[in-house]
Every structure is written in C-alpha cells, then in structure tokens.
DOLONU-907341 format. One record per atom (N, C-alpha, C): x, y, z; residue in one letter. Coordinates in steps of 0.1 Angstrom, whole numbers, plus 5000, padded with zeros to 4 digits. Example, Ala and Ser with C-alpha at 12.3 -4.5 7.8 and 13.67 -1.06 7.14 Angstrom:
513249435078A 512349555078A 513249675078A 512849785071S 513749895071S 512950005079S 
END
This chain:
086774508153X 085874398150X 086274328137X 085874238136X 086174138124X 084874098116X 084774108100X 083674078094X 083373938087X 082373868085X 081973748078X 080973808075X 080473698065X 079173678062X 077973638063X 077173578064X 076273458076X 077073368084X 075773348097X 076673288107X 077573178102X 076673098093X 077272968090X 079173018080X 079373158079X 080473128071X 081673188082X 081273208094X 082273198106X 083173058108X 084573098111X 085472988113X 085272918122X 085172788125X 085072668140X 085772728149X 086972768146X 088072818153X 087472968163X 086673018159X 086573118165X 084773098174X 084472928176X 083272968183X 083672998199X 082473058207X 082673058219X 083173258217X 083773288205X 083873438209X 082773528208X 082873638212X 081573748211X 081373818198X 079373778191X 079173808179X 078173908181X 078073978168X 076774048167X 076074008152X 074973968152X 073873978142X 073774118133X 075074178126X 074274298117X 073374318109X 073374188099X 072074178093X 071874018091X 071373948077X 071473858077X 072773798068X 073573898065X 074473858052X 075873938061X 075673978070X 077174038080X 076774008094X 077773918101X 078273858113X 079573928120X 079574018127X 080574048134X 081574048143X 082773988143X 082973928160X 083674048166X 083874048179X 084674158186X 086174098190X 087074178183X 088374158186X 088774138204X 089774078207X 089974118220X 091074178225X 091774188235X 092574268243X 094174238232X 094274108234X 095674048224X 095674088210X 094374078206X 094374108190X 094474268186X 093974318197X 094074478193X 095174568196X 095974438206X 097574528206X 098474508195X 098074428187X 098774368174X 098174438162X 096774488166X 096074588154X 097274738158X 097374758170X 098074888170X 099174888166X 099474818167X 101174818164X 101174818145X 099874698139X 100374738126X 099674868119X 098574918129X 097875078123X 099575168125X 100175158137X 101275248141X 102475228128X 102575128123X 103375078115X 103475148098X 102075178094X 101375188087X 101575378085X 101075428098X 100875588099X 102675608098X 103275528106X 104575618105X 105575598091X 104675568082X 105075558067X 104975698063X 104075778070X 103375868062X 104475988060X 104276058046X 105076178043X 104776328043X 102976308050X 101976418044X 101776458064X 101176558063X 100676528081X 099476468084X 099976418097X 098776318102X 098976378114X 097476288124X 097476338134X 096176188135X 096476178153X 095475988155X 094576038162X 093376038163X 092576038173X 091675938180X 091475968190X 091075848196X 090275898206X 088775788203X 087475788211X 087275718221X 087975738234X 088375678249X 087075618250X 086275618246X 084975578251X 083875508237X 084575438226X 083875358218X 085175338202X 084975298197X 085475268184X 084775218173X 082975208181X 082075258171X 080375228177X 079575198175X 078275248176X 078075148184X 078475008183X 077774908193X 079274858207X 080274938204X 080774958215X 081175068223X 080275148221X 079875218228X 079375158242X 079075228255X 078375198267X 077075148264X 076975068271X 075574978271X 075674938256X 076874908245X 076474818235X 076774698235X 076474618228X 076874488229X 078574428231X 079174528220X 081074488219X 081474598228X 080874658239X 081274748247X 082574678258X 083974708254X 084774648263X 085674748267X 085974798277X 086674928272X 088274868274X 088574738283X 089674688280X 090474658269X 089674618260X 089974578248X 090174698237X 089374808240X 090074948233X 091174968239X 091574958255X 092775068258X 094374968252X 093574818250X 094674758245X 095074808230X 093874898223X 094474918210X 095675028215X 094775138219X 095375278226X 096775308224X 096675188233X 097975228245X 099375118234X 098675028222X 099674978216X 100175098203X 098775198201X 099375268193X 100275408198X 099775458210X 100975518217X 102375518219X 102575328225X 103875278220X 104775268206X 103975248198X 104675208188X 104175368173X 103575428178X 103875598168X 104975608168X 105775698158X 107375718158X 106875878163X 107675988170X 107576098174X 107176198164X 106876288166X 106076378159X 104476378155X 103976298158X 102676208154X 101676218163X 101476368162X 100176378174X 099076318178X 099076328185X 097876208198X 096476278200X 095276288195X 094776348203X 093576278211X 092676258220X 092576178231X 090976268234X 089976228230X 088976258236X 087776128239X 086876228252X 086276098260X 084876138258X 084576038244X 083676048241X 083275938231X 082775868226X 082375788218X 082975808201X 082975708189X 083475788177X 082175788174X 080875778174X 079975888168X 079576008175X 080076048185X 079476148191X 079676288183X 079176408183X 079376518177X 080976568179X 081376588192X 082276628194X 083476578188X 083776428184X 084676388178X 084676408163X 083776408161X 083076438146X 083776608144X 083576698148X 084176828148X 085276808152X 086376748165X 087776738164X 088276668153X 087776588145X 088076518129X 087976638122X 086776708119X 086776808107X 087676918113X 087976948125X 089277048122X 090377008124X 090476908126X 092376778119X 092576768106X 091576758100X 091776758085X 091976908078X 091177008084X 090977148079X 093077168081X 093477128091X 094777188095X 095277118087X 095376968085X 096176898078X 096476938061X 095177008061X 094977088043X 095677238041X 095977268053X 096977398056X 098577378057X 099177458059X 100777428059X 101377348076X 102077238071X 101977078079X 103377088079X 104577208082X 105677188076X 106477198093X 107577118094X 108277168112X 109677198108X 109777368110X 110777368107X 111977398119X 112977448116X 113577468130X 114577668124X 114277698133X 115377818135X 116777828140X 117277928138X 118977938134X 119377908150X 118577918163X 118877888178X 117877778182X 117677708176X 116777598179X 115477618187X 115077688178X 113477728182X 112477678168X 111777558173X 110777478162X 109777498163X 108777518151X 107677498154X 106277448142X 105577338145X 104377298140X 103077358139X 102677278128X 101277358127X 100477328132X 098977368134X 097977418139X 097877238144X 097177228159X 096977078162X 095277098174X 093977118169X 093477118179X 093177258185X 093677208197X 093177298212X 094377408206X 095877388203X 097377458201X 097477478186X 097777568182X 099077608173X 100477668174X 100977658165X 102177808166X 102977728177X 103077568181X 104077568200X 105677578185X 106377648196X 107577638192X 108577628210X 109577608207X 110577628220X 112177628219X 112377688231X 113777708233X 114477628237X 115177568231X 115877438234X 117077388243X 117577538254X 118477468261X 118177538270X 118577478285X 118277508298X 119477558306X 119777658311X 121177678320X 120677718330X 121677738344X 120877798354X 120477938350X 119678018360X 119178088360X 118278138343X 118478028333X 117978048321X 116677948316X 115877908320X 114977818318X 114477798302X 114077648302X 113277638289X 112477708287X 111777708274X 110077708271X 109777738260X 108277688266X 107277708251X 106577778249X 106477848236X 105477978234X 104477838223X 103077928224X 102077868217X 100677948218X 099977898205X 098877998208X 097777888212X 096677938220X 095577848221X 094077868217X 093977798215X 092777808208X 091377848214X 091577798221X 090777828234X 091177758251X 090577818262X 090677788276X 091077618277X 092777608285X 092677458288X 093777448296X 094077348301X 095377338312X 096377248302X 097377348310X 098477308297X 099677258306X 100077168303X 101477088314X 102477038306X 103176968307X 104376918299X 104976808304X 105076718292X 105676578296X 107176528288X 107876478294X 109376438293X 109776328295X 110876298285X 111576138290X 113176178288X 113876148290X 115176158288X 115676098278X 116276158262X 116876108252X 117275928256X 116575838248X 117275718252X 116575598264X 116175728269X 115675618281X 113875648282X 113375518287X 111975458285X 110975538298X 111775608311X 111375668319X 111175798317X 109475838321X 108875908317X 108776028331X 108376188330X 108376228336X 107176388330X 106976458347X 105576558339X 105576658347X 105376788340X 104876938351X 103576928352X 103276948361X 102176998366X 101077088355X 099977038349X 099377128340X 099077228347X 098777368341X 098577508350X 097077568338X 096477648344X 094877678331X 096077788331X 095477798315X 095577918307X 094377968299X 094378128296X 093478148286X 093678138274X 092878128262X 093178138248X 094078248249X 094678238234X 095378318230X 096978318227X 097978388226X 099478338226X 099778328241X 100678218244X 101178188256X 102378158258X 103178228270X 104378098271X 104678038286X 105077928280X 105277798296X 106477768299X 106977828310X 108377828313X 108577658315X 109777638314X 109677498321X 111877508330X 111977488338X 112977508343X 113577368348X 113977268341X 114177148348X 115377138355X 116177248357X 117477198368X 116977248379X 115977368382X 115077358394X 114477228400X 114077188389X 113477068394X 114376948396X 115676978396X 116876838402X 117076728387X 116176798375X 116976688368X 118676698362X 119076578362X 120476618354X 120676668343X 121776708338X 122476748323X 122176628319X 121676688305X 121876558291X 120276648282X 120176568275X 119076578263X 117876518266X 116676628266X 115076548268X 114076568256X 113576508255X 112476478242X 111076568252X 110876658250X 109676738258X 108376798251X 107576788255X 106176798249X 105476858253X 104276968248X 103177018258X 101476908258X 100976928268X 099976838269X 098776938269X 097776968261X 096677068267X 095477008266X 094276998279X 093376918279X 092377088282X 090977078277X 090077188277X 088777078282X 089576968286X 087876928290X 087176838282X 087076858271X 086476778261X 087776688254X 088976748249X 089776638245X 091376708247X 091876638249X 093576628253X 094276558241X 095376678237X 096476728224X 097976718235X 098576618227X 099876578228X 100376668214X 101376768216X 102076808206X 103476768204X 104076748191X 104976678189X 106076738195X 107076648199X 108276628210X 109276718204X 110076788210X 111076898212X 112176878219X 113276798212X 114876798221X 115276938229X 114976898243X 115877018252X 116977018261X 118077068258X 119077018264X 119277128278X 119677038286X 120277078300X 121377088305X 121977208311X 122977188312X 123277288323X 124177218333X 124577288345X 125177408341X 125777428334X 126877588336X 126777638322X 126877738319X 126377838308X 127477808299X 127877808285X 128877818280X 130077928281X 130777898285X 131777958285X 131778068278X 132778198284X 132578338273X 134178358264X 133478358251X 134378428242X 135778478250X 137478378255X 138278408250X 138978548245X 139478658251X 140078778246X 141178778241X 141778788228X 143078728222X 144178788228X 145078768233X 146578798240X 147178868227X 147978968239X 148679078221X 149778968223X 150378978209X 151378868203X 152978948206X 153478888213X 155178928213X 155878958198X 156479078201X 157279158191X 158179028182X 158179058170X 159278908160X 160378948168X 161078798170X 162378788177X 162278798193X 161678858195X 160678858212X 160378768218X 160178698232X 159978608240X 158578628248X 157978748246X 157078728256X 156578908251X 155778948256X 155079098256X 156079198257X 156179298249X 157179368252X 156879468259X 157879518269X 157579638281X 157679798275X 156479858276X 156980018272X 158280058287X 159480088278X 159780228291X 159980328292X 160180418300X 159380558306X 160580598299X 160180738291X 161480828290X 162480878294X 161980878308X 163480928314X 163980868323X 163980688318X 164780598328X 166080598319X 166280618307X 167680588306X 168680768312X 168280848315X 168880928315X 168780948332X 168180888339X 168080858351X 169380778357X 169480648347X 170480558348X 171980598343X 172080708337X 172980748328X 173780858340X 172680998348X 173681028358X 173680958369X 172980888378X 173480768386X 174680728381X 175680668375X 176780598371X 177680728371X 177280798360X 178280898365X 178280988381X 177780998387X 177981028398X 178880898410X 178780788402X 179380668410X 181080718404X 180880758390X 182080758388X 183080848391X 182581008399X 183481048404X 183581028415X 182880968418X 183080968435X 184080858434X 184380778425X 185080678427X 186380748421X 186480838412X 187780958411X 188480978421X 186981078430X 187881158442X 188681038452X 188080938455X 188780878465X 190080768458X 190680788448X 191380738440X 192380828439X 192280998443X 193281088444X 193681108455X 
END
C-alpha cells in the first residue's frame, strides 16, 4: 500500500484507485498487480545484497490487517503478483518460507520469531571434501546436507533433521535452463532423515541440477536452499594398474626362462651333430 496524508494531499493522477480512510491525517491507497511485481523485484534486489542470513516469508493470505479476507485491500491477485515476482527474482540460497495465513495471525508471528532465533545462531554453508553441504537451521528442517552425484545403481540424497511431522519432496531445474521439475513429497516423522532421490531412474539425462528439499507440515512450507547434483550415466572409471616398465635397452617386458632350456637346447644339437658324423662316415 502507498501512504499520504489527508485525502486532499492525494495525487489527481491516482483518482479512481482503491483508498482507505486510516485516520484523518493518513490515506491509504492499495497497490495493484503491476505495481507489486516491480515492488518484488526491488525487495528481491535489495535482500540479495545481504551478507548476514536471511530468510523471506510470506503470508499467502494477507500482507496486513485490512488485506486480509473480508478487508477492504483484500486482493489476493495483487499479493501473488508481489510473491511470485519475489520468487523470480531472489538469487539462490535465500529461503522461501510460504505460510497460509494472514501476517497478523499467531502462527506467522512464531514462524518470524524462530527465523530470527536461527538467523542469531550459526548462518554459515559450508561444503565438504566430497561435496556434501550443509545449512543452518530453516523452520520445519535443519542440518539438510547432500550428496552431490548420481551414477547408476548410486542415487542422490539428502539427509536432514526435522523438526517436526511434514511431507518432504524435492524440486529441480537443470543448471542453465528455466524448466522446472519435482518428486513426489512422501510424510516423514521428526527427527534425522534421509531422501533418496535417484534421477536416472527417473529418465533424466547427464549434466548438472540445482536441487532442493520442499517440507510442508500443514501450517507453512520451507524451500531449502538449492544443491548442485550431478548426473551421470556411468561411474568413473577405475584407477589404471601401472604396466612393469621394460628392462634399459629392452623393447618390451622381459621373458623369465626356465632353467633348463638352455641345456635342453644344448643336447638337442649335439645329438643332431653326431648323427650328422655317423652318416658322413
């Protein structure tokens, strides 16, 4: 929404849009669908400056007390245009979290105080010596980390702890490209978990995917930040056994031979040679 001051200090240019009366010294107008995809883009613009952790949340169901259901700036078009412009335009890593509820309601109010409690804890993503990463506490998940390459019979996945009961799925796009793709969420209980994810079963090709777990408990759904997983048809190759190296001056491996071929060879000949005596006398 957009603020003035008495009606009379509203621009000409904007009669005919939708106002609210807050008191007698603040006039309200309600943004609309166009204006709120240009608000997201510069909130998105704005968050992916940041150097500290952040995390966006979002009240599917108001962005504040008189747009709410049955309020007067109740549009819900005009939110999903902010939404869905800040979705697009977040840089990765920048968790999403998505509940359907109003922003005064309690429940958002408590998914805020434990975004901040986490963000006041250790916010750091690091990665391990086999490409296994992992972020801090987000929500419904902590602790997701994963295995970053896929071969046959070797599947991906993610281990993660949960915080409590929720169905947990996974979504993917392919390094580069805008086409998006998803497993099937499956419930899980709290606690540590891991989620296989197998995508050459599933027919995708080799190459690199940006992959993510999704966990919804009902009350709000946690996008955790994206995880390069590579795919690849055939396992790497094995370690090479080094060839013994030919003798100096040698052409090739040299042959052991048996001890008693030269003496083998030695009366052979001589036995050629008297026989070639006797019939010579």
């Amino acid at each position: 929404m957009v603020n003035f001051g008495p009606p009379e200090t509203v621009p000409a240019k904007f009669r005919g849009r939708r106002f609210y009366q807050h008191n007698p010294q603040v006039t309200l107008m309600r943004t609309t669908s166009e204006e709120n995809c240009e608000l997201g883009r510069i909130l998105a613009e704005k968050l992916n400056l940041s150097t500290g952790a952040v995390t966006v949340l979002l009240p599917l169901r108001g962005n504040s007390l008189i747009s709410a259901p049955g309020g007067p700036f109740h549009d819900p078009e005009a939110d999903q245009a902010l939404f869905t412009s800040l979705r697009t335009h977040l840089r990765k890593g920048i968790p999403i979290i998505e509940l359907d509820c109003a922003i005064n309601d309690p429940p958002f109010a408590e998914a805020c105080a434990r975004e901040l409690l986490g963000s006041l804890r250790t916010s750091t993503i690091s990665k391990g010596p086999i490409g296994i990463f992992s972020t801090r506490a987000s929500g419904i998940m902590s602790g997701v980390s994963v295995t970053g390459t896929a071969t046959p019979g070797k599947p991906a996945g993610f281990s993660f702890n949960l915080n409590r009961a929720a169905n947990v799925g996974i979504t993917y796009q392919k390094a580069g490209v805008t086409a998006t793709g998803s497993v099937e969420p499956v419930p899980l209980p709290s606690g540590d978990q891991t989620l296989p994810w197998d995508p050459i079963a599933a027919g995708l090709p080799p190459g690199t995917y940006d992959a993510a777990l999704v966990a919804d408990d009902g009350v709000s759904r946690v996008v955790s930040p994206s995880f390069q997983v590579t795919v690849a048809t055939t396992p790497p190759p094995p370690t090479p056994t080094p060839s013994r190296a030919a003798a100096p001056g040698g052409r090739g491996v040299k042959t052991k031979v048996p001890p008693w071929l030269p003496v083998g060879v030695g009366a052979v000949l001589l036995v050629v040679l008297l026989l070639a005596l006797a019939l010579s006398s």
